[in-house]
Each structure stands twice: as C-alpha cells, then as structure tokens.
C-alpha positions as CSV (number, residue, x, y, z in Angstrom):
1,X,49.3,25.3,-78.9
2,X,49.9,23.5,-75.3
3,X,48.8,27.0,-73.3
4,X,45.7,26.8,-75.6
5,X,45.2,22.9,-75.3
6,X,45.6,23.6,-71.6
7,X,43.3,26.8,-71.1
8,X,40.7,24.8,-73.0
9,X,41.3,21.3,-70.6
10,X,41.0,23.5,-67.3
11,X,37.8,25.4,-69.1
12,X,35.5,22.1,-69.2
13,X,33.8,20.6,-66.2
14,X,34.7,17.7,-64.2
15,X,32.2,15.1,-65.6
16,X,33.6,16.0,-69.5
17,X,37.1,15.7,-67.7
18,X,36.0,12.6,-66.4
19,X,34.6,11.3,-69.5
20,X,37.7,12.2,-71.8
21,X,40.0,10.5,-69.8
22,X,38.1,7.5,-69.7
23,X,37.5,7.6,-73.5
24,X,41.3,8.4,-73.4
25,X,42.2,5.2,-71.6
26,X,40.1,2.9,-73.4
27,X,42.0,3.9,-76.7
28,X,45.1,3.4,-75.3
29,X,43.9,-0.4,-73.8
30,X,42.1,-1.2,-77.4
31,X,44.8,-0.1,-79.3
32,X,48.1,-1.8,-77.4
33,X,45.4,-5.1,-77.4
34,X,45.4,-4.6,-81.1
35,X,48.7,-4.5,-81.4
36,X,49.5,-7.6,-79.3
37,X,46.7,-9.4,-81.3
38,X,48.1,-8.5,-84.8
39,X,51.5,-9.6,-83.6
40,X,50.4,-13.4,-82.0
41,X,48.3,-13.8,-85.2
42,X,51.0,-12.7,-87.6
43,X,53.1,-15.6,-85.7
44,X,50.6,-18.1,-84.6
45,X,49.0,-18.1,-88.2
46,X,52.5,-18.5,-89.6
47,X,53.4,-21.6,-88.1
48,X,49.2,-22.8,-88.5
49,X,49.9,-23.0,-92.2
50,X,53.2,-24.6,-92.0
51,X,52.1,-27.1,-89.5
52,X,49.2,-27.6,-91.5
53,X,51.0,-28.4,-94.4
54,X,52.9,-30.7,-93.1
55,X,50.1,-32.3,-91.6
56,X,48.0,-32.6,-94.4
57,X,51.1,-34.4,-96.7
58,X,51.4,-36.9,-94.3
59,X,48.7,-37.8,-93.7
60,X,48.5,-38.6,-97.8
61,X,51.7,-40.7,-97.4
62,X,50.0,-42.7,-94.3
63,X,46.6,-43.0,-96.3
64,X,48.7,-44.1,-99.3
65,X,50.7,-46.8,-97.7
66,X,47.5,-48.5,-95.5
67,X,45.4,-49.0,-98.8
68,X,48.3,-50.8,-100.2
69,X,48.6,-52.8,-97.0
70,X,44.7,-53.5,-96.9
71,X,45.0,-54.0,-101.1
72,X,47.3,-56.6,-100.7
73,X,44.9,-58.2,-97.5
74,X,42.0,-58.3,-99.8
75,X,43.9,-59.7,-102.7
76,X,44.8,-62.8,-100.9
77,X,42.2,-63.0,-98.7
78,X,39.0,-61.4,-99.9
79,X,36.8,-62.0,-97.2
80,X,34.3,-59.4,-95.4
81,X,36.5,-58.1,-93.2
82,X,39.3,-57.2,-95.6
83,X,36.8,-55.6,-97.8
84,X,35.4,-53.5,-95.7
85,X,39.2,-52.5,-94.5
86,X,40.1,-52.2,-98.2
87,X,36.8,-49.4,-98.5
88,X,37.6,-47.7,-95.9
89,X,41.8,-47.4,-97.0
90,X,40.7,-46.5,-100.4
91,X,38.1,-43.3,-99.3
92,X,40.5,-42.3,-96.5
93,X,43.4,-42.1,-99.2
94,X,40.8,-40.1,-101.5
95,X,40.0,-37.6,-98.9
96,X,43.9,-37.2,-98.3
97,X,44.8,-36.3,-101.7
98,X,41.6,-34.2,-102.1
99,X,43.0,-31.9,-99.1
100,X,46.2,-31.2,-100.0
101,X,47.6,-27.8,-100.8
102,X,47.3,-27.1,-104.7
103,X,47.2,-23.3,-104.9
104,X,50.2,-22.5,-107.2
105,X,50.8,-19.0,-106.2
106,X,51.2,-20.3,-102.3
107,X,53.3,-23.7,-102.7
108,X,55.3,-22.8,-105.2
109,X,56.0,-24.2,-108.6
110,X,58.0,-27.9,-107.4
111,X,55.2,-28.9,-105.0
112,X,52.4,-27.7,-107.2
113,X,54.4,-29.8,-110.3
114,X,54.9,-32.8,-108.2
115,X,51.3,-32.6,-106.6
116,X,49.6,-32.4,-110.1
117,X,51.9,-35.8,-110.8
118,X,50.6,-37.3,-107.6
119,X,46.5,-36.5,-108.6
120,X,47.1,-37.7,-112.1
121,X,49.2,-41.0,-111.0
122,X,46.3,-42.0,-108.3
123,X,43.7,-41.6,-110.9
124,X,45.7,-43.8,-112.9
125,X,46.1,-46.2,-110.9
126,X,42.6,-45.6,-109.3
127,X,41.3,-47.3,-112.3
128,X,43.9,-50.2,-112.3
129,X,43.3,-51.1,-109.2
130,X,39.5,-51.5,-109.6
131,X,40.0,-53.1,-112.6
132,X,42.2,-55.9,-111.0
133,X,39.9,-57.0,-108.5
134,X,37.5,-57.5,-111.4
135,X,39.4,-60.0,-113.1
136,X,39.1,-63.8,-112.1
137,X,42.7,-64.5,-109.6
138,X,44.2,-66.9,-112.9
139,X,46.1,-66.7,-115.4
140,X,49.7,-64.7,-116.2
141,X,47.4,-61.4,-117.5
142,X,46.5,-61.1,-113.9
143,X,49.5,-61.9,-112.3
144,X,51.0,-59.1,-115.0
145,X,48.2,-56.5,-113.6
146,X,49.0,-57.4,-110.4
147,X,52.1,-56.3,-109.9
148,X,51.6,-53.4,-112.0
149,X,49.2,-52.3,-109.5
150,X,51.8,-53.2,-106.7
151,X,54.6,-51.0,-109.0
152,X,51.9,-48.1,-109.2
153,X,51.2,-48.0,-105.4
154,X,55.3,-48.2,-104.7
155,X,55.2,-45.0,-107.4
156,X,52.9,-43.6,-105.3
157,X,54.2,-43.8,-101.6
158,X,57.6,-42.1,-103.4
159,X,56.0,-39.1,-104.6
160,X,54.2,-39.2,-101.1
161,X,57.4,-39.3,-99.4
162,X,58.8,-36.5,-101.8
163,X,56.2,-34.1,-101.3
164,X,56.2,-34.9,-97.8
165,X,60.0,-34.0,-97.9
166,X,59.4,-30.7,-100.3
167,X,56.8,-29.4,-97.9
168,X,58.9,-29.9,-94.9
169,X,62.0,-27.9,-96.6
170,X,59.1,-24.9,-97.8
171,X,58.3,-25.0,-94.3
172,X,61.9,-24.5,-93.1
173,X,62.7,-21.9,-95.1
174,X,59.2,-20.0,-94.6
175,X,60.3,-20.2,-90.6
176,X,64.0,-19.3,-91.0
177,X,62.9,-16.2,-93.0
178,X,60.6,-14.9,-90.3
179,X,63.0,-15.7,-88.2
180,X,64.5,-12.4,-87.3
181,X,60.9,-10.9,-86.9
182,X,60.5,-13.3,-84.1
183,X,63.5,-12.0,-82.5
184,X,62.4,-8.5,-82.8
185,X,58.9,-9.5,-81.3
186,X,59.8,-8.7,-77.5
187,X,61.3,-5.4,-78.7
188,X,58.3,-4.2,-80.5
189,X,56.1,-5.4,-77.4
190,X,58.6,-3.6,-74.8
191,X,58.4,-0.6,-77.1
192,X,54.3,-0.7,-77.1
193,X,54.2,-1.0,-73.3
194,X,56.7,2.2,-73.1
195,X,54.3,4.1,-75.1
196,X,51.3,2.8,-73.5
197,X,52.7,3.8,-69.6
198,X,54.1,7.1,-71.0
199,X,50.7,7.7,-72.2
200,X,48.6,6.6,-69.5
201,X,50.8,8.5,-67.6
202,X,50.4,11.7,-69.4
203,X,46.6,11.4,-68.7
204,X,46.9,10.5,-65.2
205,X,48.7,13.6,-64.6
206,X,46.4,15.5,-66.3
207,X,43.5,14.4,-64.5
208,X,45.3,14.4,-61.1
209,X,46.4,18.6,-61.6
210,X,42.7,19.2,-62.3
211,X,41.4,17.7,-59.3
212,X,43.8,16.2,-57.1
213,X,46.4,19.0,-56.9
214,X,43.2,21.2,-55.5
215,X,41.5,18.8,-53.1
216,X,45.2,18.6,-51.4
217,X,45.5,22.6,-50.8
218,X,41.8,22.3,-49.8
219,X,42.8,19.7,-47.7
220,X,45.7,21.5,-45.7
221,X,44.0,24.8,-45.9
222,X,41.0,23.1,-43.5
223,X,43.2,21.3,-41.5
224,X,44.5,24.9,-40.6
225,X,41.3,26.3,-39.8
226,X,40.1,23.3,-37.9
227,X,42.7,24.7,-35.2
228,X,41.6,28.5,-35.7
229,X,44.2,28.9,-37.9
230,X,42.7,31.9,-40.6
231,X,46.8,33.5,-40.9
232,X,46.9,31.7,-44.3
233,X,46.7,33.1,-48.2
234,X,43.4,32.8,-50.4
235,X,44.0,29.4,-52.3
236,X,44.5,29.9,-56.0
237,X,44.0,27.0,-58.7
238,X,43.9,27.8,-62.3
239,X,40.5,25.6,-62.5
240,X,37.8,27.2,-64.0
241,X,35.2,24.1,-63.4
242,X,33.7,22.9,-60.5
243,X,36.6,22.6,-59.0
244,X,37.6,26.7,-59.0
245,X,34.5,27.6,-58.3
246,X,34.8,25.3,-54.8
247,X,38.1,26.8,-54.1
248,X,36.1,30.4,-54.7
249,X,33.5,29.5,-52.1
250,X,36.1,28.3,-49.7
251,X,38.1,31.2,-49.5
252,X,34.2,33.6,-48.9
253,X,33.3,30.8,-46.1
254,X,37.2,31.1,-44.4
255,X,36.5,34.8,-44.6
256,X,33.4,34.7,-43.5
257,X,33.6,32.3,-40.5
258,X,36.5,34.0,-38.9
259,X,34.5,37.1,-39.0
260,X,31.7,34.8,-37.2
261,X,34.4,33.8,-35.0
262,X,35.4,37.4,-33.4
263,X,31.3,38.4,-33.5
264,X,31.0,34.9,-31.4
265,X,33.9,36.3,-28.7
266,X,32.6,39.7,-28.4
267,X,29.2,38.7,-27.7
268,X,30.4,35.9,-25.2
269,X,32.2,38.7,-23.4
270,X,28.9,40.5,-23.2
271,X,26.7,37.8,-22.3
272,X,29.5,36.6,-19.1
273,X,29.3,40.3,-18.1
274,X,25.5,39.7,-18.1
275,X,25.7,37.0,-17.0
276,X,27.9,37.4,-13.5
277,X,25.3,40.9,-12.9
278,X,22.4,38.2,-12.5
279,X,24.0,35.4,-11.3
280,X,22.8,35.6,-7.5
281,X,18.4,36.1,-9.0
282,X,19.0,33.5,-11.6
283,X,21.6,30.8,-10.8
284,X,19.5,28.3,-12.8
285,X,19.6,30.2,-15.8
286,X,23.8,30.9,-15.7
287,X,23.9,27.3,-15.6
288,X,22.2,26.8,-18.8
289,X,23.3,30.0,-20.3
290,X,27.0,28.4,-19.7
291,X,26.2,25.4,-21.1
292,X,25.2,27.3,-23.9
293,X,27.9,29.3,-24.8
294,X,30.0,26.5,-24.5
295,X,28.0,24.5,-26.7
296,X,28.4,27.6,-29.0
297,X,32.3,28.0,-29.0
298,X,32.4,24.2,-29.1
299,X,30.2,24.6,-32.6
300,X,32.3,27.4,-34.4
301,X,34.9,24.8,-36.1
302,X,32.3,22.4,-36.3
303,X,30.0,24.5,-38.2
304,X,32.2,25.1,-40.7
305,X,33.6,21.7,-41.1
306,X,30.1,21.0,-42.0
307,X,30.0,23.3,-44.6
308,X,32.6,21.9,-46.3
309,X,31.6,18.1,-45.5
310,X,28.7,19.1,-47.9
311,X,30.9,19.6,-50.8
312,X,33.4,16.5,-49.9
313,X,29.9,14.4,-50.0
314,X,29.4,15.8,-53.3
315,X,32.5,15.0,-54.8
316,X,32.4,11.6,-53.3
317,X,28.9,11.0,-54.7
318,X,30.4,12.3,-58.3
319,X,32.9,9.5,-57.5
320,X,30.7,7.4,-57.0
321,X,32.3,6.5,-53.7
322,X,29.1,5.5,-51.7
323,X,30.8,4.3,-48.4
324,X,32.6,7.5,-48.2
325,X,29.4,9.3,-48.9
326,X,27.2,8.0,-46.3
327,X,30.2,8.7,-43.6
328,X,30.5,12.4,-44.6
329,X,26.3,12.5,-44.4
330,X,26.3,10.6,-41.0
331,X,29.0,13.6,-39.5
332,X,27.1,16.1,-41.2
333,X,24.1,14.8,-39.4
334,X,25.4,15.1,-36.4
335,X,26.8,18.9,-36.8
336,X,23.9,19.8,-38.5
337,X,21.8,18.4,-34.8
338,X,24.3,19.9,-32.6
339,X,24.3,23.6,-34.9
340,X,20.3,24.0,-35.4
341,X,18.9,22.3,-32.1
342,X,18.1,25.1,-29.9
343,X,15.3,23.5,-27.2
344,X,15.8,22.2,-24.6
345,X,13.3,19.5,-24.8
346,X,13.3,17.1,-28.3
347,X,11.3,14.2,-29.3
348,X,13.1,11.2,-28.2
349,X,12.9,9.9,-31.9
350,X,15.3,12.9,-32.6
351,X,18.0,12.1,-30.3
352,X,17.5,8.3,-31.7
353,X,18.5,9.7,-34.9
354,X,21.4,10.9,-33.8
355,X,22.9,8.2,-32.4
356,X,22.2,6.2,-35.3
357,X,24.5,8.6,-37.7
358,X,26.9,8.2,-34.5
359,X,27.0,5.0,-34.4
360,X,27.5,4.1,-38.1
361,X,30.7,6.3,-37.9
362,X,32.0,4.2,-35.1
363,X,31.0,0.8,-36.5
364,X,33.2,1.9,-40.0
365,X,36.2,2.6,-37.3
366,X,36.0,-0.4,-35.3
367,X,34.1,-2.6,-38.0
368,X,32.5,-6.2,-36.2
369,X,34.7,-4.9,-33.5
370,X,31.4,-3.4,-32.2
371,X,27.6,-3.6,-32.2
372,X,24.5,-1.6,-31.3
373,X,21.2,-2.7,-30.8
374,X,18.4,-0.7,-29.4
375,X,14.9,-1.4,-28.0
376,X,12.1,0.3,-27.6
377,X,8.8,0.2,-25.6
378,X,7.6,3.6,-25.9
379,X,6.8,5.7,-28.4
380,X,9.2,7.5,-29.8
381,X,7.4,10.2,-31.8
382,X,5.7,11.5,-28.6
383,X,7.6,11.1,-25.9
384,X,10.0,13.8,-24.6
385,X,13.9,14.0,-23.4
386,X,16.5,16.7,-22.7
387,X,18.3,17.2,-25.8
388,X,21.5,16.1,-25.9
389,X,21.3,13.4,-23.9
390,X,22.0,9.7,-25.6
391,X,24.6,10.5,-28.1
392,X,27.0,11.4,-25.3
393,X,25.5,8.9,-23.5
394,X,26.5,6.1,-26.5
395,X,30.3,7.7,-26.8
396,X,31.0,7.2,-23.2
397,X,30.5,3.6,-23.6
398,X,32.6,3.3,-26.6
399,X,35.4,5.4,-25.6
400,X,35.2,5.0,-22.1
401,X,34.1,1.0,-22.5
402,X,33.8,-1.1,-25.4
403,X,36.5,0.9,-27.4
404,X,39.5,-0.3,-24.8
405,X,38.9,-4.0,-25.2
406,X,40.5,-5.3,-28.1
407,X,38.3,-7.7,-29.0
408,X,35.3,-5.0,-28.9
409,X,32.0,-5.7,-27.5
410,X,28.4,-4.6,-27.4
411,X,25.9,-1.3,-26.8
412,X,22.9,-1.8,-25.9
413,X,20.1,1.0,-25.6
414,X,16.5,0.5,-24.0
415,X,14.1,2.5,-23.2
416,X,10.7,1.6,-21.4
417,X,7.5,3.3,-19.1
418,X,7.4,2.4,-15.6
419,X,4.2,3.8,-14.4
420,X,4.8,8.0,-14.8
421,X,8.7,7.5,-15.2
422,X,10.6,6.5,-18.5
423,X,13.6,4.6,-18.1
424,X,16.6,5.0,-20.2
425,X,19.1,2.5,-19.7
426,X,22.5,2.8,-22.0
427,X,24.2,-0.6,-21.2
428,X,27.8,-1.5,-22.5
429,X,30.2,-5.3,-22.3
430,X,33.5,-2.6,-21.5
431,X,36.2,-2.5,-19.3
432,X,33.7,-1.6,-16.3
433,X,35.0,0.3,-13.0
434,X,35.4,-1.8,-9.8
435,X,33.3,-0.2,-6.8
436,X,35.6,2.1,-5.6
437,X,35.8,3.9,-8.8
438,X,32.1,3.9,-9.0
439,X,31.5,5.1,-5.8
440,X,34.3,8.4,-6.9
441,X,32.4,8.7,-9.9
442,X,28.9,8.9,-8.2
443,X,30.4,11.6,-5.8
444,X,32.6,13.9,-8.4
445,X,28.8,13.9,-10.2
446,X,27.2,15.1,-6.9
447,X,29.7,17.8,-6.3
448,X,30.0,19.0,-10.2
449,X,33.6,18.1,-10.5
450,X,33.4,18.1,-14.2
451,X,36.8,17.4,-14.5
452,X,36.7,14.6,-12.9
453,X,33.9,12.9,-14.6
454,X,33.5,14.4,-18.2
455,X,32.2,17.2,-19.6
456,X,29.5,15.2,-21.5
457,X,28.6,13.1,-18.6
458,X,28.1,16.1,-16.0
459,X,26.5,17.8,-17.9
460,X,23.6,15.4,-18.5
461,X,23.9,14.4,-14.7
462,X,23.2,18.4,-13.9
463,X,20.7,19.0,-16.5
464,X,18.4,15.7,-15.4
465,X,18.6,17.1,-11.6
466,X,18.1,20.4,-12.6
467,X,14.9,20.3,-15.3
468,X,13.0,17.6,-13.5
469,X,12.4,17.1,-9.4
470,X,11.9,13.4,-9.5
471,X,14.6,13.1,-12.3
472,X,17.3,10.6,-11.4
473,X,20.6,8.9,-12.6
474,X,22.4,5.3,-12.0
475,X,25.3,3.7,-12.4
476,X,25.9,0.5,-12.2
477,X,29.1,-1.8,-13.0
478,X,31.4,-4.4,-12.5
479,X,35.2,-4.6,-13.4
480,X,36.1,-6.3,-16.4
481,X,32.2,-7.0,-17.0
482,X,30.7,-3.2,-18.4
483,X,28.9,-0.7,-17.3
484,X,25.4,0.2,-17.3
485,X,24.0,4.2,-17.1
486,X,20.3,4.6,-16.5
487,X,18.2,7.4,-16.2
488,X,14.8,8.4,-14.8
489,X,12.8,11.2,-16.9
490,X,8.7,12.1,-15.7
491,X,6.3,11.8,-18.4
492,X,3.3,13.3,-16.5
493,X,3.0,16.6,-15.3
494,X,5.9,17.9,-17.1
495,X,5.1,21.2,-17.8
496,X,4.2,21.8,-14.5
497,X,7.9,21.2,-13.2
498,X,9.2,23.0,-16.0
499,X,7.1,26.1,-14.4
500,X,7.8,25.5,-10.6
501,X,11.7,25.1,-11.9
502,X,11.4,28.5,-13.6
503,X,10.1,30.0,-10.7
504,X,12.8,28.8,-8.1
C-alpha cells in the first residue's frame, strides 16, 4: 500500500502536489481549531449556566427584599415618590421570578419543588398585597392584613434565600464533577498539537522529497559545471512530474554543452593558427578576432547558466516568488545580450537596455545603498554605439567606485550631441583616484596594459580608437569625490570611417 500510495504521489504534477498539500494543511488547521473550540465551549458553557443560575436566583432574593423595603415606604408614606418606587420594586420582582430556571429535567426535583412554592407563594401574596393598599389605613382588619402581608414577604425572602443556597450547592457539585475533565484538558490539547506537528510534518516531508530533495542535487550539479566540472553522474530522482522531466533535460543540456565545450577549443585552436598566418596583413582584424574568441570562451558557462536560469524563473513564477523572478529574467537578459549579439555596432537603446537589467541586479544587492539615474538628449532608437560598451562602463563604477563606500552612492549616465560628436559620460560619487593614479591609468590605457587597467575597460578604450579616427576617451577624478568616464563617438560620416578603417 505505501509503495503504491507513493508511486501514485511522485506520478501527479507539481501544481496537484501543490494543491493537496494545501487542502492537506487546511484540514489539519480546521480540524485541531475544532477541537480547541469544542473543548473551551464544553468548559466556558459549563460554568455560563452555573454562573447564570446563580445570577438569576439572586437577583430574585434582591428583587424580593427591595419591594418589601419600598412596600413598607409606601405604606407609611404614600406619596409620589414612594409609589413610583413601590411600581418599579414590584415589576422588577415579577421579571425576577419570571426568569428563573423551572425546567425539571435540568434543576433537579428540590429546586424545581421549592421554585413551584416560590411562584405559587408570590401569587398569593401578589394579591394580598394589592388588596392592602386598597383598604382605608384604620381599623384592626387592616392592621391584621398588614402584617400578614409583612409575614408573607418574610416567607418569601426565606424561600429566596433557600433557593439561592440550593442553586449554589447544584452548582458546586456540577463543577466538582467536571472537575477531573478540567484537569485532563492540557493533556488532551498537548496530545492534539502532537498529532497536528506529526502530521504537518509528515506532509512537509512529502512535499520537500518531491521538490526540494531535486532542486538541491540540481543545485550542486550546476555549481560543478559552472567551474567546467562535467566528471559527475547523470542525476536520478524518482519524479515523474515536472520535476523528472527537468532533471531529464539537465542531464541532455550537461551532455550536450560539454560537447559544445571541446567543439569551442578545437576551433579556437584553428582560428589562433589562422589567426597568427595573417596577423602582419590584418592586425586590425586579430584584434577583434581576439576579442572575439574571448568573448566566446567567456560565454560557454554563461550560456548554459542561462539555460537553466529559464527553468529556475519558471519554478519561481510557479512559486509565485515575483522578486526572485524578475532577478533570474534581469541575468538572463544580460546572457541572452552577451550570447546573441554578434555586431559590432547596436542601437544605443540596446545597450540602454542592458544596463537597466544590470542595474536592477545590483540595486537588489546593495538595496538604497545605490542609485541610477540616466539622461538622455538624443535619440535612442537611431543613434549608434560599439556594442558592449556601457554595461562595463556602469560595473566599473560600482565595483571600482560606489560599491567600496559603505554608505553607497550614485551612477549617473548622460548622453548628449555636441555638433557631429555624441558624448557619453558615465559619472559615479566613488572612492575616486588621486592624480597620480589617473595619470597611470591614462598611460597603462595608451600602452594596452590590460592588466593593469581591466579587461572591460581596455577593451572599450581600444575598440573606440580603433573603429572611429576622431573617437576619444576621458577620465576625470578626484580622491574621495568619484570618478567620471566620458567618451566621444562620430555620428556623421560613420560609414565612411568604418571603410577607410577596413582598408588600413
């Protein structure tokens, strides 16, 4: 029964898991609230009817002894006042007695005996007492009534006291027989809560082999590959959802990607070989060939990082997990630029794009820690740069600038015409460089000491000089108070340098 319960739970997809074990958890909530609510209205409603009870007879034995208090006020003094007081006594005592308990089967045979006397003796002496105050105030008749009214209401206020006292004793006795369940009440509780964790538990565990248990050894098996590492096993989960079907596709893409991989080497090898036969015709196009093929072996882990990004996204969107989401679609924005981008020459609203997705990432990492803002004076469907240009542009400022002050600070992007030239001007609030640094900076640029300077940052220095003859890079910057990168790209003319460089 559990291998067939089981086969069938790893059968169904995620969503139905999903679903069950929600349905599952709210069953387990409504039933321990249940449970609790029986119990506290087992108790509570216990002690209500007592309570009750005793409230109710009391309040008969208080009614009872203010009408004879305002009775005797009215009989010697029968003014406005005291009749109006004597009313009000007499209905308050009426609406006592009419409320108390006079079920037999739930007070029991002494209070429903003594209650019947107590309805009967009021009615009696209802009548009496109206009759007195009838009667002219003379005479020894009326003195007679008098006090048998008086005797009446001292009859009365006894069998008010003894119910009171009957009532009280029922109610002692109902409470020392439920006693014991009381004490038992933080046992039972205890006992629910047990069953409720081991439950919940239970589920949890469930849930966390059908999805958890394979997003870890998915996990681990890309952190291998991110470092070339293909030496491991084919994963294996028992899934047979979503979830095995993911693990399937990982184990063709490992396969397949390490097989991209060794096609990637040979054909570098081939294309250096080519490359070092024409690099004394062509020196132009080595340089860009290099930067090619290093943008190409740069993109092998990359592009398959972004492969699997897509499915993480997927699963976080089934997870509702929107943050999360829009991260994983931000990076994969950016491998999917730096994997399909090919020219060498992009719309500038392009490259814009990127750094957007880039600078999203960052602002989750460092939170208020840092802002962007960008303006624009051109327009940024038609105008042209190099691609690859501002995202490694923005990144130097942030790891080079803004990102080593602890309170943070700010990036600023512009970009504006200036007669045939547009200006680009990436401007950060870092750490900065005092002039001496600048000045080595400036030079190791010059003389293509990449090491020196970056590969990101040399290479956009050597592509600007290269591609354009009036092309042109600054730096400016102060210690402590930022840095600020500008460059110079023609507008005009531009496919005429891009010949006349061809042709060099």
């Amino acid at each position: 029964m559990y291998e067939y319960i089981k086969g069938c739970w790893l059968g169904i997809s995620l969503k139905k898991k999903l679903g069950i074990y929600v349905c599952l958890m709210i069953l387990v909530i409504s039933v321990s609230a249940l449970f609790s609510f029986l119990l506290m209205d087992f108790a509570v409603g216990n002690f209500n009817i007592i309570l009750d009870d005793n409230s109710r007879c009391y309040n008969f034995q208080e009614a009872v002894e203010l009408e004879a208090h305002a009775f005797g006020n009215y009989i010697r003094n029968r003014t406005l006042e005291n009749e109006q007081y004597y009313k009000e006594a007499c209905q308050q005592s009426e609406d006592s007695l009419g409320q108390l308990p006079f079920d037999y089967l739930t007070i029991g045979p002494e209070r429903y005996v003594k209650t019947w006397n107590i309805r009967n003796a009021y009615e009696n002496y209802r009548v009496s007492r109206d009759g007195i105050l009838k009667e002219q105030p003379k005479g020894t008749e009326y003195i007679a009534s008098l006090y048998r009214v008086y005797s009446m209401q001292e009859y009365l206020q006894t069998y008010a006291r003894q119910l009171l006292q009957l009532t009280m004793v029922a109610g002692d006795i109902s409470y020392q027989r439920q006693v014991p369940f009381f004490y038992r009440m933080p046992y039972l509780i205890l006992l629910l809560s047990v069953v409720m964790i081991a439950a919940m538990t239970f589920l949890t565990r469930l849930l966390s082999h059908a999805v958890v248990d394979p997003m870890e050894l998915l996990a681990e098996a890309t952190r291998k590959i991110a470092v070339n590492d293909f030496s491991g096993e084919d994963l294996t989960v028992e899934n047979r959802d979503e979830m095995g079907e993911m693990v399937l596709a990982f184990n063709r893409m490992k396969h397949a990607t390490e097989g991209y991989i060794h096609t990637l080497v040979k054909n570098h090898e081939i294309s250096e070989l080519l490359h070092k036969e024409a690099m004394e015709k062509m020196e132009m196009e080595k340089q860009l060939e290099a930067a090619r093929l290093d943008l190409l072996k740069s993109q092998i882990n990359p592009h398959f990082l972004f492969n699997t990004l897509n499915i993480i996204a997927c699963m976080a969107k089934l997870e509702e997990a929107l943050t999360t989401e829009k991260m994983i679609t931000s990076m994969g924005n950016l491998f999917r630029y730096n994997l399909k981008t090919t020219e060498q020459i992009v719309p500038l609203e392009r490259e814009l794009k990127v750094v957007r997705d880039y600078m999203y990432i960052q602002e989750m990492r460092f939170g208020n820690r840092i802002r962007y803002d960008c303006c624009l004076e051109v327009d940024e469907a038609t105008a042209k740069i190099p691609a690859f240009t501002l995202q490694p542009l923005v990144e130097n400022a942030i790891v080079h600038g803004v990102g080593k002050k602890e309170q943070g600070g700010r990036v600023f992007l512009r970009v504006w015409q200036k007669e045939n030239m547009m200006i680009i001007s990436v401007a950060d609030t870092g750490i900065g460089m005092d002039k001496e640094a600048r000045n080595g900076l400036e030079e190791a640029l010059k003389n293509r000491h990449t090491s020196k300077v970056g590969i990101g940052l040399g290479n956009i220095y050597q592509r600007i000089h290269t591609m354009y003859q009036e092309g042109e890079m600054k730096i400016y910057s102060q210690k402590g108070r930022g840095m600020v990168i500008q460059i110079a790209i023609p507008q005009k003319a531009e496919k005429e340098q891009m010949v006349a460089r061809e042709s060099r």
